[in-house]
MARTI-209998 format. One record per residue (C-alpha): residue number from 1; chain; x, y, z. Coordinates in pm, 1 decimal. Example, Ala and Ser with C-alpha at 12.3 -4.5 7.8 and 13.67 -1.06 7.14 Angstrom:
# MARTI-209998
<1; "A"; <1230.0; -450.0; 780.0>>,
<2; "A"; <1367.0; -106.0; 714.0>>,
***
This chain:
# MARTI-209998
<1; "A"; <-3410.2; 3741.3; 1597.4>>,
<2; "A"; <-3279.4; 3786.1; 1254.6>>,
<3; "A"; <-3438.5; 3923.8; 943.6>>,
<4; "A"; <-3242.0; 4058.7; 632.5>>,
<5; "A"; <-3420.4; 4388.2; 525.0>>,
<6; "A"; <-3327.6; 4515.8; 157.9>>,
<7; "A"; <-3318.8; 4896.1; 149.0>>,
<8; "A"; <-3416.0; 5119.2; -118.7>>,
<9; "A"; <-3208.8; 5436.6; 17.2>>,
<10; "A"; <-2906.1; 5311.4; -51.7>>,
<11; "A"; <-2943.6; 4955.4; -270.6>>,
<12; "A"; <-2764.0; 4752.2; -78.7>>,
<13; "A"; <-2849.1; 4492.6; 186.7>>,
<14; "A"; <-2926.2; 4565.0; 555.4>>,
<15; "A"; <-2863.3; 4247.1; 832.1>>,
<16; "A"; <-3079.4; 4392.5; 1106.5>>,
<17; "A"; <-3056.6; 4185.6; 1449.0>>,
<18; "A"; <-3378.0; 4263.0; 1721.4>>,
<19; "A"; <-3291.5; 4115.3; 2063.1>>,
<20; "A"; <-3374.1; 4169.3; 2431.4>>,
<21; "A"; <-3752.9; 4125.5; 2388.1>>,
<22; "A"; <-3889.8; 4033.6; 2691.4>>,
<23; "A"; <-4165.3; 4145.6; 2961.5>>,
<24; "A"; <-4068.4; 4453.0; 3167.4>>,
<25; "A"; <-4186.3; 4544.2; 3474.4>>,
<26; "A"; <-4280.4; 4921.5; 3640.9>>,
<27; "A"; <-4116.4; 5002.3; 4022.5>>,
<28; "A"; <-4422.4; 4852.4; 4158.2>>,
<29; "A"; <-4360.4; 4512.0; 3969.2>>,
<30; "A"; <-4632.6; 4575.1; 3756.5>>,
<31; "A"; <-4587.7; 4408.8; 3412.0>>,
<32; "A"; <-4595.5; 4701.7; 3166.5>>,
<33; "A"; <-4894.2; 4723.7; 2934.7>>,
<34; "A"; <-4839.6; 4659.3; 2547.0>>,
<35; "A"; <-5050.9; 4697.6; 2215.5>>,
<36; "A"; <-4872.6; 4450.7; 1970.3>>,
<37; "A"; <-4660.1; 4177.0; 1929.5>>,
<38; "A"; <-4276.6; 4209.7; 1903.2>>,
<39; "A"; <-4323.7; 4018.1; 1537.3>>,
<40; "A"; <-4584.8; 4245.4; 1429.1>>,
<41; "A"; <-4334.4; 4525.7; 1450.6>>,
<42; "A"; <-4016.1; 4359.0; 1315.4>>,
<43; "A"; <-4207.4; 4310.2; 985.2>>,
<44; "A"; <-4333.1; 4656.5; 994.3>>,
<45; "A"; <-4028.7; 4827.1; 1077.7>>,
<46; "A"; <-3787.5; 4621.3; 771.8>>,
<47; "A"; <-4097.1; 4701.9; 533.8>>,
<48; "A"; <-4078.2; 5034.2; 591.4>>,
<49; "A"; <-3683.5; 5000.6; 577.2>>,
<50; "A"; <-3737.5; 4849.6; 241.7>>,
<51; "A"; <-3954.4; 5130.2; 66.7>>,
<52; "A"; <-3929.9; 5462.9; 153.6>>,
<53; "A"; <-3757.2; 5522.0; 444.3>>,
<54; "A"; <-3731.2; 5927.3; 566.1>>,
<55; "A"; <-3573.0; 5896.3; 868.1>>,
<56; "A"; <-3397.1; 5534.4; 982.2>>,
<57; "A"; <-3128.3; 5578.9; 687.3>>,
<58; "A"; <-3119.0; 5898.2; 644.0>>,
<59; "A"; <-3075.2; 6006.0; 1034.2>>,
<60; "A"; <-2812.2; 5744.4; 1068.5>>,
<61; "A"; <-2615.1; 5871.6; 767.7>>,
<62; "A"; <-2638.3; 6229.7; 866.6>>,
<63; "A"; <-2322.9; 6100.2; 1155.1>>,
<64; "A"; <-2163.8; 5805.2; 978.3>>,
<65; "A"; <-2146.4; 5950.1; 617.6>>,
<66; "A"; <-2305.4; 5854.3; 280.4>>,
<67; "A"; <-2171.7; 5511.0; 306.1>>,
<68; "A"; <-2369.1; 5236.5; 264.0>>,
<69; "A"; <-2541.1; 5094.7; 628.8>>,
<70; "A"; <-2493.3; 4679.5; 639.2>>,
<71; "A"; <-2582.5; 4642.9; 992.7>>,
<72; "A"; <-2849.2; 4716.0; 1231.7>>,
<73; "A"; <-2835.9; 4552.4; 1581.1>>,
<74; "A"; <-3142.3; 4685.6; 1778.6>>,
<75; "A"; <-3199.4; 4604.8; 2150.4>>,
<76; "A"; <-3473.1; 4683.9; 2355.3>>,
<77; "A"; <-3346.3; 4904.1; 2609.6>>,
<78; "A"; <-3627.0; 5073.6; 2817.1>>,
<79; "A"; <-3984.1; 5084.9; 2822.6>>,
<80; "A"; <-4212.1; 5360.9; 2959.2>>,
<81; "A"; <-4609.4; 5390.3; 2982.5>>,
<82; "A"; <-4606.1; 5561.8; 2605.3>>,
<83; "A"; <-4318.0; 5405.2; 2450.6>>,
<84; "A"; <-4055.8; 5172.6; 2354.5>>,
<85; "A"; <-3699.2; 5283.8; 2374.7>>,
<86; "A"; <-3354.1; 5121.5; 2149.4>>,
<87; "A"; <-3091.7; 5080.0; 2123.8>>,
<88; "A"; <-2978.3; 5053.6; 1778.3>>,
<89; "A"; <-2613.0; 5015.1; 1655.5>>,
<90; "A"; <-2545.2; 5077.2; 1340.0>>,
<91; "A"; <-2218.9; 4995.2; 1122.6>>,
<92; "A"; <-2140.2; 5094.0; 724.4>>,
<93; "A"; <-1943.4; 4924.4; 459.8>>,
<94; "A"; <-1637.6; 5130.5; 582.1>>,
<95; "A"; <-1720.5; 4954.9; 936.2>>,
<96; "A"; <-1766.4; 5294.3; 1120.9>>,
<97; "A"; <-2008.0; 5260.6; 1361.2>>,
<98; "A"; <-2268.3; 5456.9; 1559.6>>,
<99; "A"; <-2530.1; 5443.2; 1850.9>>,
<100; "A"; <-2885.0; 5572.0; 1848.6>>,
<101; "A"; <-3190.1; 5554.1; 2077.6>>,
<102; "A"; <-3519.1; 5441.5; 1850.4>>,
<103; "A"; <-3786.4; 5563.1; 1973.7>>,
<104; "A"; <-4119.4; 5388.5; 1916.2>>,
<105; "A"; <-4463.8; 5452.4; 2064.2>>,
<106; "A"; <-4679.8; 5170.5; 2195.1>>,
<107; "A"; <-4980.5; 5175.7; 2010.0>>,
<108; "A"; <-5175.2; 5434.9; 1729.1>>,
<109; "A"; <-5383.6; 5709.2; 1789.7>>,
<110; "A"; <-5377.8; 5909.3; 2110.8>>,
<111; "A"; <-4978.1; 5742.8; 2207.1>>,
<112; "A"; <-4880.7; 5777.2; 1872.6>>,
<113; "A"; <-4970.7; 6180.6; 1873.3>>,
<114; "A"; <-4819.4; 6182.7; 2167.9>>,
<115; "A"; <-4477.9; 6007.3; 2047.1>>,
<116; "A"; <-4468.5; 6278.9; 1754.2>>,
<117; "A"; <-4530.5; 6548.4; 1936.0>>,
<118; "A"; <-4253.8; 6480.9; 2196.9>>,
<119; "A"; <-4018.8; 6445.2; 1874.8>>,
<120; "A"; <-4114.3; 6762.7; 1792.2>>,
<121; "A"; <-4056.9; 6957.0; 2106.5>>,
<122; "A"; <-3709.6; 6748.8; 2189.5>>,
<123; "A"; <-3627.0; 6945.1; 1815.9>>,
<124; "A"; <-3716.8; 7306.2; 1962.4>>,
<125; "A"; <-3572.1; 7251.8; 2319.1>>,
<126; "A"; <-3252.3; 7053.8; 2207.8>>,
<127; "A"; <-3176.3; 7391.3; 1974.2>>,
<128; "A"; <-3231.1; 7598.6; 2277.5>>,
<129; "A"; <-3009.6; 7388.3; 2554.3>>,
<130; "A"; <-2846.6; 7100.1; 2325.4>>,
<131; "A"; <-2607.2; 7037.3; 2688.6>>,
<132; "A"; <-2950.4; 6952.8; 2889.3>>,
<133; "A"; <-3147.5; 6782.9; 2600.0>>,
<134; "A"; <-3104.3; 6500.9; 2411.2>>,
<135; "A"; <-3038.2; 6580.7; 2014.8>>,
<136; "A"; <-3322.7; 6448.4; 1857.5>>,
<137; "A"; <-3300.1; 6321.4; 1441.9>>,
<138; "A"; <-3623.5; 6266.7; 1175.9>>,
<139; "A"; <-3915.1; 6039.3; 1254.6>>,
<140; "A"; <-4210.3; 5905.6; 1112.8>>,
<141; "A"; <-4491.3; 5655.6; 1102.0>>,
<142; "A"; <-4424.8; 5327.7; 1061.8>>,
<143; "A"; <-4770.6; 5081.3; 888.5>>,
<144; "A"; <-4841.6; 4767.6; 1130.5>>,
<145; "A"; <-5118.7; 4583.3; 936.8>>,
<146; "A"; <-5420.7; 4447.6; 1077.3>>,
<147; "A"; <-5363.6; 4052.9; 1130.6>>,
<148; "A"; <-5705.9; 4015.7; 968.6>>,
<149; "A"; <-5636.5; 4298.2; 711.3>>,
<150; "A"; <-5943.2; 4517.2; 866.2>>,
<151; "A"; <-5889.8; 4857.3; 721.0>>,
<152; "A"; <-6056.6; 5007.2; 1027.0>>,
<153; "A"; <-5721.6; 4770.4; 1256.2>>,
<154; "A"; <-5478.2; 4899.9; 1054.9>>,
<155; "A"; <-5204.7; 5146.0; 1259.0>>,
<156; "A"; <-4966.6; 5393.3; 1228.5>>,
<157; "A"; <-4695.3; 5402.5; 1446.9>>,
<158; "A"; <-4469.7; 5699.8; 1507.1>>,
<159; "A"; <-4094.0; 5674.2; 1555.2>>,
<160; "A"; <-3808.7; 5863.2; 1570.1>>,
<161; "A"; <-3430.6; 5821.8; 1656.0>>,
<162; "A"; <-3214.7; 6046.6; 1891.3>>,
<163; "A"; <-2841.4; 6061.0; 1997.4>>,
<164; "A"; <-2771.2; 5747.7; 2211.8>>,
<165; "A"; <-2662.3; 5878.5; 2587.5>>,
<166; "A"; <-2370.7; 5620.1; 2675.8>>,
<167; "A"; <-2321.1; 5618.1; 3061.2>>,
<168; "A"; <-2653.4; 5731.3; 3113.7>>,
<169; "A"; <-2963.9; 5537.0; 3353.0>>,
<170; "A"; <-3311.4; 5615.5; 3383.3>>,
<171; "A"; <-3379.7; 5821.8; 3650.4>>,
<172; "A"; <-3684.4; 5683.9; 3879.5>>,
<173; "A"; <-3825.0; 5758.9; 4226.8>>,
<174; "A"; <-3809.4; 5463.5; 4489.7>>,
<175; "A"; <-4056.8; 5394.8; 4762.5>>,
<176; "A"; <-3882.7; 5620.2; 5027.4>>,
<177; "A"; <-3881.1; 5935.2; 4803.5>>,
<178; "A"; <-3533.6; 5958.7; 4694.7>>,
<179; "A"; <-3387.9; 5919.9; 4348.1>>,
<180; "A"; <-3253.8; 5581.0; 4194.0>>,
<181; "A"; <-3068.9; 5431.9; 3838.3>>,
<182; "A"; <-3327.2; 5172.8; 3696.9>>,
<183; "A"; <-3069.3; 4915.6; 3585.8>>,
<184; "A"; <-2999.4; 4590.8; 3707.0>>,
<185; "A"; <-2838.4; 4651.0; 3988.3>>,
<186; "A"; <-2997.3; 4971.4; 4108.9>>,
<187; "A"; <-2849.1; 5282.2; 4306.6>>,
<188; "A"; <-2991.0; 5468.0; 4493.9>>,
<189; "A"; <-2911.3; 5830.7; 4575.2>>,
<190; "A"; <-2892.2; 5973.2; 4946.9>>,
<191; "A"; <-3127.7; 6223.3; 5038.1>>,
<192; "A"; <-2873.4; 6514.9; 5031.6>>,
<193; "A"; <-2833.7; 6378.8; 4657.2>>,
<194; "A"; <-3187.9; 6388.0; 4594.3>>,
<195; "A"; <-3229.0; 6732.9; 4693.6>>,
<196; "A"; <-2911.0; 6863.8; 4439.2>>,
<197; "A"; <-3112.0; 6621.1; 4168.6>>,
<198; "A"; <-3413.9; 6822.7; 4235.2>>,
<199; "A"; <-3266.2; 7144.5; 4251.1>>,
<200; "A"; <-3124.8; 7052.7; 3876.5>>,
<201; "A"; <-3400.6; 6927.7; 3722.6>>,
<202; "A"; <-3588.2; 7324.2; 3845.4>>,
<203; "A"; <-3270.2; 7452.4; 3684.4>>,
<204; "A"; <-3348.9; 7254.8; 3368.7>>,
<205; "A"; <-3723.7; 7375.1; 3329.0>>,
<206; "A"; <-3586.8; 7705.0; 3398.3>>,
<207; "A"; <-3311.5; 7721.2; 3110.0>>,
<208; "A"; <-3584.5; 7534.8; 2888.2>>,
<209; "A"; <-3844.0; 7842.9; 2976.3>>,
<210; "A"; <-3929.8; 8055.1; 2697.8>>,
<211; "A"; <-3962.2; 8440.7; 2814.5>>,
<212; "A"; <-4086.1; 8591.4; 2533.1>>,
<213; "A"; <-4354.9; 8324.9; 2396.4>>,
<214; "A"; <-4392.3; 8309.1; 2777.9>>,
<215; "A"; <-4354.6; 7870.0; 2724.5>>,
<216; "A"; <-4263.1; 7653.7; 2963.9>>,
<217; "A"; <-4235.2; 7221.1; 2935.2>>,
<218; "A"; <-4483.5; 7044.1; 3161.8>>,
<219; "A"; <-4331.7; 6946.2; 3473.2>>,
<220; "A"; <-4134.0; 6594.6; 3396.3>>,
<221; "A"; <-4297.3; 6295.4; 3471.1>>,
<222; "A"; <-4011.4; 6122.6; 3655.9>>,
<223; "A"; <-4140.8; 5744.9; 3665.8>>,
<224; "A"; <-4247.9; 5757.0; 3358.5>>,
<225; "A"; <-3833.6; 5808.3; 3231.0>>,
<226; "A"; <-3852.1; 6149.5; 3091.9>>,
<227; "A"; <-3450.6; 6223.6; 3263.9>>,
<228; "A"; <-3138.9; 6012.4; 3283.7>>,
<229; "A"; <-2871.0; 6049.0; 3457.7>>,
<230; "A"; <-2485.9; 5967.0; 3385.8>>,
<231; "A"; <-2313.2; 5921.6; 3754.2>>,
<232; "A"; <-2016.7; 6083.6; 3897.5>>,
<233; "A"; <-1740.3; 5981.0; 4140.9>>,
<234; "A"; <-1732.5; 6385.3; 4198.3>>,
<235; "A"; <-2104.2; 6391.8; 4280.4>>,
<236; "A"; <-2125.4; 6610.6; 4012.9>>,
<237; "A"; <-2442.9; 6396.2; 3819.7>>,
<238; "A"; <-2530.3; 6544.4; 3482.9>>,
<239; "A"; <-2842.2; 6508.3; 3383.8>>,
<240; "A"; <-3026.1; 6518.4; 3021.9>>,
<241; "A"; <-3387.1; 6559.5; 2948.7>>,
<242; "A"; <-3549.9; 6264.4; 2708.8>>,
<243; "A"; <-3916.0; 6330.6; 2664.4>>,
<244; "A"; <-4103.6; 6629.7; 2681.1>>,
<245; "A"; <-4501.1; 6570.7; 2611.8>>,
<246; "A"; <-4642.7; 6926.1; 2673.3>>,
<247; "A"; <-4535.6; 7255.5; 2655.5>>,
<248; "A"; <-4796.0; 7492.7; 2876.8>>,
<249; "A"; <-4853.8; 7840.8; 2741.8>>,
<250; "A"; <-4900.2; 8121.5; 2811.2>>,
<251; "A"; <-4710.3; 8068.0; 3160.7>>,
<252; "A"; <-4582.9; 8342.0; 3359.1>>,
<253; "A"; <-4236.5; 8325.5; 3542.5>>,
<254; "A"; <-4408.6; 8352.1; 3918.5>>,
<255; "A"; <-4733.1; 8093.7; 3749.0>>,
<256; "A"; <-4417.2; 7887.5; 3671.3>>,
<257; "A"; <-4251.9; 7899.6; 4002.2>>,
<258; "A"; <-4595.2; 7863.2; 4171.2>>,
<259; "A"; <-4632.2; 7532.6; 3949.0>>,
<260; "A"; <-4333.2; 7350.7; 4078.8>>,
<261; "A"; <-4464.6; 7475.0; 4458.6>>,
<262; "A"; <-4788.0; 7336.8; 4420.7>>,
<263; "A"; <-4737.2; 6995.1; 4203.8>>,
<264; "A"; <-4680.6; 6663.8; 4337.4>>,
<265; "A"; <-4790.1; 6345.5; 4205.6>>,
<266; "A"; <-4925.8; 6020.3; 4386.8>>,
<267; "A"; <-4637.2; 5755.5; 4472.7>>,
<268; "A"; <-4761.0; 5487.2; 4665.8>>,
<269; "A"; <-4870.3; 5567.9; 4985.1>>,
<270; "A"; <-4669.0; 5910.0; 4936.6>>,
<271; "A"; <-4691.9; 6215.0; 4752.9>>,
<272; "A"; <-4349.8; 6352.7; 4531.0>>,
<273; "A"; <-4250.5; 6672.0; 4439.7>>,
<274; "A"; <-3948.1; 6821.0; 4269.0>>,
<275; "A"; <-3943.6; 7078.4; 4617.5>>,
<276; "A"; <-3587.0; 7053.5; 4750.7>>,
<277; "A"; <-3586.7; 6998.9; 5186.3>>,
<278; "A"; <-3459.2; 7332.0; 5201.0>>,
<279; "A"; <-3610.2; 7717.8; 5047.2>>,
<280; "A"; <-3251.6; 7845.7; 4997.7>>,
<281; "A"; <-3138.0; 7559.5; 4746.8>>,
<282; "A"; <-3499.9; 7589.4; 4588.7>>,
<283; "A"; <-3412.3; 7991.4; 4522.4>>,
<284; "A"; <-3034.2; 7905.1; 4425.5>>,
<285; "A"; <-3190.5; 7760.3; 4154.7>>,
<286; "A"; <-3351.2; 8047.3; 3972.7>>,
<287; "A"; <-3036.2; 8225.3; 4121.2>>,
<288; "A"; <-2791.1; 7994.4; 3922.7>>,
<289; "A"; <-2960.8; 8038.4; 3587.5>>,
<290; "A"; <-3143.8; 8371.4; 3586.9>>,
<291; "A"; <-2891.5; 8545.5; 3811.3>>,
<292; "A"; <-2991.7; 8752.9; 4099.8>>,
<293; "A"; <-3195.5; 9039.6; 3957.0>>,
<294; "A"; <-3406.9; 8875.5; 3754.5>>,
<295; "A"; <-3489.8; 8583.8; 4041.3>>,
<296; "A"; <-3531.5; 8858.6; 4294.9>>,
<297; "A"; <-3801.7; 9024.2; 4024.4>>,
<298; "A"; <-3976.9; 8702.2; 3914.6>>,
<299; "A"; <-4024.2; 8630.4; 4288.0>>,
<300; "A"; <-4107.3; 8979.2; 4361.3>>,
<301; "A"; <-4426.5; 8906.3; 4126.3>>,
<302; "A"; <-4479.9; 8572.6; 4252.7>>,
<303; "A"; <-4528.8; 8717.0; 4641.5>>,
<304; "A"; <-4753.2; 9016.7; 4496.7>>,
<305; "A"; <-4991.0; 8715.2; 4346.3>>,
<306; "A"; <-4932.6; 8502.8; 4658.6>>,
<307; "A"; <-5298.2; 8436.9; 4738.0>>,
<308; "A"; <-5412.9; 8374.2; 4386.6>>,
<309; "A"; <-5131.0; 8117.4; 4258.6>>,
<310; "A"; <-5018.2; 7978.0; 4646.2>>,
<311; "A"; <-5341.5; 7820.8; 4698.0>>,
<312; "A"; <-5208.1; 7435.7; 4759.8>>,
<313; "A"; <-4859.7; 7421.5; 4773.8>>,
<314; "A"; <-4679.1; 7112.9; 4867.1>>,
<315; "A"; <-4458.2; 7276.3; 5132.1>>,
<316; "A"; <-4559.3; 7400.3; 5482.2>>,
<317; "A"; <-4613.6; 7771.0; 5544.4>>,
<318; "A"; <-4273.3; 7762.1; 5730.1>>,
<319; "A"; <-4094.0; 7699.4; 5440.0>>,
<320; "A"; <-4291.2; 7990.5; 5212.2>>,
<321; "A"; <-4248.8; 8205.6; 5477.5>>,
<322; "A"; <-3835.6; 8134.0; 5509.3>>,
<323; "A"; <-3827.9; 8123.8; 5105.4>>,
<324; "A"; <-4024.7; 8490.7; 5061.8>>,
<325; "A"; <-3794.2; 8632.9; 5330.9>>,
<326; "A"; <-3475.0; 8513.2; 5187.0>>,
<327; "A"; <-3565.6; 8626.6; 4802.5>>,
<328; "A"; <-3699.7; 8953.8; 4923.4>>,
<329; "A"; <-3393.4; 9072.8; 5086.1>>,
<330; "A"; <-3168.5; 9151.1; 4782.5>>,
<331; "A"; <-2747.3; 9080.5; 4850.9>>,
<332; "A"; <-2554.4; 9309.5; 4643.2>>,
<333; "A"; <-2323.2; 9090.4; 4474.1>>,
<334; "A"; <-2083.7; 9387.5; 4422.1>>,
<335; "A"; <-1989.8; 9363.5; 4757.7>>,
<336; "A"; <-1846.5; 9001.7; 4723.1>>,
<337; "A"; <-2119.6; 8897.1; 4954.6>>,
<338; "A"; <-2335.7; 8598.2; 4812.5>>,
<339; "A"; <-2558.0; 8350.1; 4884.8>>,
<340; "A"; <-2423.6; 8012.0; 4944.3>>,
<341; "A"; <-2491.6; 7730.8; 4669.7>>,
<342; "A"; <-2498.6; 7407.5; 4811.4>>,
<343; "A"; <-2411.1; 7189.2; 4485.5>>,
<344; "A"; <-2114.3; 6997.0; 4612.7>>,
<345; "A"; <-2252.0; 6670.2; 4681.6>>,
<346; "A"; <-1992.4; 6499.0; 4988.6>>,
<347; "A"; <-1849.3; 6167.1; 4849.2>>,
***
């Protein structure tokens, strides 16, 4: 689909080319839900390319230069249970080119609030950890008229663009538990994989923790696309962090480790958590990132609220009762003597 938008930014004419529209489909098979037409937002996104545009021009200039855009080639990409993900590719008159995500919620009101503020807590977390998150640019609301011009029908739509994350998949769960790559030909990871996947996405929330606002991002949503993944021959994944919809405050460090003990979410017949199989690579986890003072104090504090926050965890008492002994009994690193991180993923 073709349409020839004519830009006010920059006075010069845009070719933008929309493609891939089609029906997508959750793990389940599930056709996704959707609040519009595909036409109704073509016509709404080159309008508001053709008046004044904040953040489509402007974003994509801030990496390609001041040089007039003449091309926009936008594919649909991904789609989750709040939004529609891009990928645009855009080229200049000094045919430079350069590849963004578009972001674009699926309908007004409550999906729309939550679209913008996402946008704005990818802008606070990507300054904090830019290597885990994904570098967010400017947004705003794009006008999708009522069909019938009803004022009370009329929308606004948020958007916003990101960095494009070349080599990277979605990240989803599969019917057995373990990690997969939603693309065409899907992977999935072994369990020993799955565990190191876990153990990094704890490491993530951990880096991304706030200790003096005491702030901490909800736990992911993992089928709903909030991490990709880029693969390794190594076994050495990297992962990046895409959508953030709440941060929880005020959050203590043990509230927060008690949260990630005591979540799981519904999966079929099954329930999944981001617990790794085994306590020790759960602790090298605050290990690795807070070192082992602070872990060893944080889970000091957790144990001394044990009762209160370790009401309904999603482990067995064996496994609290092998993690408290193992972060209560302090290893003086001095000594060369450390606990073992089990990363290294066999290829």
């Amino acid at each position: 689909m073709k349409k020839l938008a004519q830009s006010k930014f920059n006075k010069t004419s845009i070719k933008v080319l929309w493609s891939g529209f089609r029906p997508l489909f959750d793990y389940w098979g599930n056709e996704l839900k959707r609040f519009y037409q595909f036409d109704t937002l073509v016509n709404s996104f080159n309008n508001y390319l053709c008046g004044k545009d904040k953040f489509i021009i402007p974003s994509i200039q801030k990496v390609l230069g001041n040089a007039p855009i003449t091309s926009l080639k936008i594919h649909l990409f991904q789609e989750g249970k709040y939004q529609f993900i891009f990928h645009l590719k855009a080229e200049n008159q000094k045919l430079k080119q350069a590849h963004f995500a578009l972001v674009i919620a699926k309908d007004g009101d409550e999906f729309s609030k939550v679209a913008k503020s996402e946008h704005q807590y990818l802008l606070v977390l990507n300054k904090k950890c830019p290597e885990l998150v994904v570098k967010p640019f400017s947004g705003d609301y794009l006008f999708f008229p009522d069909r019938h011009n009803r004022k009370e029908f009329h929308r606004k739509i948020y958007a916003y663009l990101t960095q494009w994350l070349n080599g990277f998949d979605e990240l989803g769960v599969n019917k057995n538990l373990q990690f997969f790559v939603n693309v065409s030909n899907p992977h999935t990871f072994s369990i020993e994989e799955t565990n190191w996947i876990k153990s990094k996405i704890i490491e993530t929330i951990i880096h991304l923790y706030d200790d003096k606002k005491r702030a901490s991002i909800a736990l992911p949503e993992i089928a709903s696309g909030d991490f990709v993944i880029k693969r390794s021959p190594s076994g050495q994944h990297r992962l990046k962090l895409i959508a953030c919809r709440k941060i929880i405050k005020p959050i203590s460090p043990p509230e927060l480790i008690s949260k990630i003990m005591t979540t799981s979410w519904r999966w079929g017949n099954n329930k999944f958590s981001l617990m790794p199989d085994e306590p020790l690579d759960f602790l090298n986890a605050f290990y690795n990132v807070l070192g082992e003072e602070k872990a060893i104090i944080w889970f000091k504090n957790l144990w001394e609220q044990e009762v209160k926050l370790i009401r309904y965890p999603v482990i067995p008492q064996k496994y609290i009762k092998s993690l408290k002994k193992l972060s209560t009994t302090k290893i003086t690193m001095a000594t060369g003597v450390k606990i073992p991180i089990k990363n290294k993923i066999k290829e």
